[in-house]
C-alpha positions in Angstrom: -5.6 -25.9 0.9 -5.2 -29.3 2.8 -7.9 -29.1 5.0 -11.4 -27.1 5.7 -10.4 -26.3 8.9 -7.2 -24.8 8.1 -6.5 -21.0 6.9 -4.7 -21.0 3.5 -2.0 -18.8 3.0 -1.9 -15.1 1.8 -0.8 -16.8 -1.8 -3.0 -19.3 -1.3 -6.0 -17.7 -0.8 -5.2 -14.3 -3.6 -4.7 -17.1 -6.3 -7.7 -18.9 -5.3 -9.6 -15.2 -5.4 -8.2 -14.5 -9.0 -9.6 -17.2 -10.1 -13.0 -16.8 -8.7 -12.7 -12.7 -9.9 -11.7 -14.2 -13.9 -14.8 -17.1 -13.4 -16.9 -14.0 -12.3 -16.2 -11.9 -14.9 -16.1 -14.9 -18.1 -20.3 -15.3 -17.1 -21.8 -18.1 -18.3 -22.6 -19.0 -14.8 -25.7 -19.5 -12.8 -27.2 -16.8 -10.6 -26.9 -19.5 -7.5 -23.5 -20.3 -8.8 -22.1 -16.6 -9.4 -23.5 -15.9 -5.9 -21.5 -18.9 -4.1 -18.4 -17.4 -6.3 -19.2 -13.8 -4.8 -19.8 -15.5 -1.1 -16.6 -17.2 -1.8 -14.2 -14.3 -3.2 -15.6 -11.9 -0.2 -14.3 -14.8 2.3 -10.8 -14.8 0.1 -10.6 -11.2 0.1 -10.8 -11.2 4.1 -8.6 -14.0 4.6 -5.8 -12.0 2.5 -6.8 -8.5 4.5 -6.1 -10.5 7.8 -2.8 -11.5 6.2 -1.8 -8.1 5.6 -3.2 -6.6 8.4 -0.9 -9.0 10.4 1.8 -8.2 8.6 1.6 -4.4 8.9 1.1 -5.1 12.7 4.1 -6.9 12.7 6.3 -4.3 10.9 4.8 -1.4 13.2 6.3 -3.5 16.2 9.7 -4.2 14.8 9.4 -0.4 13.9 8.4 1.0 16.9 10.9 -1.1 19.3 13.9 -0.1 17.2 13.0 4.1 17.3 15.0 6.0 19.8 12.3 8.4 21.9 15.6 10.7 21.5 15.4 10.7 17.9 11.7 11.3 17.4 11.9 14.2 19.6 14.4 15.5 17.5 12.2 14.8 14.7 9.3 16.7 16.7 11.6 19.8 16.8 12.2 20.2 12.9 
């Protein structure tokens, strides 16, 4: 990620969670540092839920516009 600020991408921010999830699961870490992972992978894991969210929201719209209300009521009927 380039900046703070900025949201990292959907494969941006799932590698970045991997890693946290295998540092996580190797211990050896502090209890302050293992919770700033955890802090850390839940933030990751809600960044990649928006991205997929988004991107089911944008395939329901291209869905949606291209049905034909003639063909979903023929699809209602069988």
């Amino acid at each position: 990620m380039t900046e703070t600020t900025e949201q990292p991408s959907y494969e941006e921010a799932r590698a970045e969670l991997v890693e946290v999830v295998r540092r996580l699961e190797a211990g050896g870490t502090t209890l302050e540092e293992s919770l700033a992972l955890w802090e850390r992978g839940e933030a990751l894991a809600t960044v990649c839920q928006g991205w997929i969210d988004g991107a089911r929201e944008r395939l329901d719209a291209v869905l949606g516009a291209d049905e034909d209300p003639e063909d979903l009521a023929d699809a209602d009927e069988d």
